[in-house]
N, C-alpha and C positions, 0 to 999 in steps of 0.2 A: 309677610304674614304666613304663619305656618297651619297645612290643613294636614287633618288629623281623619283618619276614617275610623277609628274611637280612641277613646278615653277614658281609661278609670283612676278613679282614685281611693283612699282611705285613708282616715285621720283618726288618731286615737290618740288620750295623754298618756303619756311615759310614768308609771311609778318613779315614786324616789329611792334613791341608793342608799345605802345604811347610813345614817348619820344626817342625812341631809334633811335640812329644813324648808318644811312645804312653803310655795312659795308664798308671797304676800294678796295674791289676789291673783285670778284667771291668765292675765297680762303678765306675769311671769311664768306660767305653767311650760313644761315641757311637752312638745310632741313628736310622735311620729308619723309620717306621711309621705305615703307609698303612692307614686305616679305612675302606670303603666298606659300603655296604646300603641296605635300603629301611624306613623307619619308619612303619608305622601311626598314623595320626592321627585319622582318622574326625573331621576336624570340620566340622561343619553349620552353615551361613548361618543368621543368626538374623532377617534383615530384607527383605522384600521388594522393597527396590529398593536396596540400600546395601550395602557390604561391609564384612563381620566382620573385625577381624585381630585377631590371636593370634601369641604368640611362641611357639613349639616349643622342649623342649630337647630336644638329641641328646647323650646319653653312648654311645657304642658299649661292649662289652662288651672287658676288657684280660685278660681269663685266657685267651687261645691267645696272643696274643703273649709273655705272662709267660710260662706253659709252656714256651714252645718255647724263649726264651732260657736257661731253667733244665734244660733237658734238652738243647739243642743246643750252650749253650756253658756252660754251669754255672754259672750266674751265679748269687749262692746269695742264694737266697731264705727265710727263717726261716717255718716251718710258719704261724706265729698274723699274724707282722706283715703289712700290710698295702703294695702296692706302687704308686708314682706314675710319673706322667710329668712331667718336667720339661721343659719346653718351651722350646727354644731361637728354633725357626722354624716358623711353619705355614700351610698353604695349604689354604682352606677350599673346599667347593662346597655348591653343594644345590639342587633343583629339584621343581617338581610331580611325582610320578610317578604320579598317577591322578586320575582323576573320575569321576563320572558324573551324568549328567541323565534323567529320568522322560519331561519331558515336550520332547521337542524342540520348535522353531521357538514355543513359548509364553512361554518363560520365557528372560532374560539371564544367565544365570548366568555366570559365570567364576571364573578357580581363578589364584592366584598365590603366588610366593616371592620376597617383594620385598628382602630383604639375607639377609646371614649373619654372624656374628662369632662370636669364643670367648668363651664364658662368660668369665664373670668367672674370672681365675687364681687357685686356692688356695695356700695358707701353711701350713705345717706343719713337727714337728720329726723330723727324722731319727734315725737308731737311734742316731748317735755323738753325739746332744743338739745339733746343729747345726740353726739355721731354714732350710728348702728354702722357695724364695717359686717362681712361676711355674707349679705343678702344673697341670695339663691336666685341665680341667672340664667336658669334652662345649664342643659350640657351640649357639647360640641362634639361631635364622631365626625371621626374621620372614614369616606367609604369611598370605594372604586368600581368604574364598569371600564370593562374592556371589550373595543371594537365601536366600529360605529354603527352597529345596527341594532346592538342589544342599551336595553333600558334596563336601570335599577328602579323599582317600581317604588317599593316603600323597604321601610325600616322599623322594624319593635325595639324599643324602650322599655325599661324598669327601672325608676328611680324610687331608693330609699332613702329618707334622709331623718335627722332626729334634729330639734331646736325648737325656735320660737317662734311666734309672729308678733310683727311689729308692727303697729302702726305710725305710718310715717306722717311728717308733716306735710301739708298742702302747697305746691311747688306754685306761683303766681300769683 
């Protein structure tokens, strides 16, 4: 379970491109939807002169975007099922956003965030028995702390991404 010391979000529908025809109903609509926050990490160097790296996963939380689309523009969501993101385009970030050190001018420590990418894309079936591939799985950063006595604390996220949501079928 990933803790978050915040979170924001924003969801807006995407106009359409010249030519292209509006879709047939809400459930096709295009959006875009920006994740930002800071992730607690707490991880600690394990080696005294060498740097630990660790992959992070980031899932941001999708129930204020869901809500608001379901209450702002109705976009009907079934009580039990369960709701994705299909990902058409996305633009990822992410950075140190903390440290600290005990003991200054003794110890080398440093703190890094050396890439970022999207988790691996999920597959799943849709309510109408149709496979949705590309679902939106959180992103994976790769980061490092060097020494054993310094902690990387937390790490800031921005994800942007553009597509759809999907309502999946009920797994059981």
């Amino acid at each position: 379970m990933s803790v978050f010391a915040v979170q924001n979000s924003l969801i807006t529908p995407v106009g359409l491109a010249v030519n292209e025809p509006p879709p047939a109903d809400i459930t096709g609509q295009q959006w875009q939807l920006v994740l930002s926050g800071v992730l607690i990490i707490d991880l600690r160097g394990n080696n005294p002169h060498d740097w630990r790296r660790e992959t992070i996963f980031v899932f941001p939380d999708l129930t204020g975007p869901i809500n608001f689309i379901v209450n702002r523009f109705g976009f009907p969501k079934p009580p039990l099922n369960p709701v994705a993101f299909q990902v058409d385009q996305s633009v990822l970030y992410a950075a140190v956003s903390s440290g600290f050190e005990r003991e200054f001018f003794i110890v080398d420590s440093g703190f890094a965030v050396d890439q970022w990418r999207n988790a691996p894309f999920a597959t799943a079936t849709d309510v109408n028995g149709a496979t949705v591939d590309r679902l939106f799985s959180g992103i994976e950063v790769d980061v490092a702390v060097r020494n054993d006595k310094a902690t990387l604390h937390r790490i800031s996220f921005h994800i942007t991404l553009t597509g759809k949501f999907v309502i999946l079928e009920i797994i059981g």
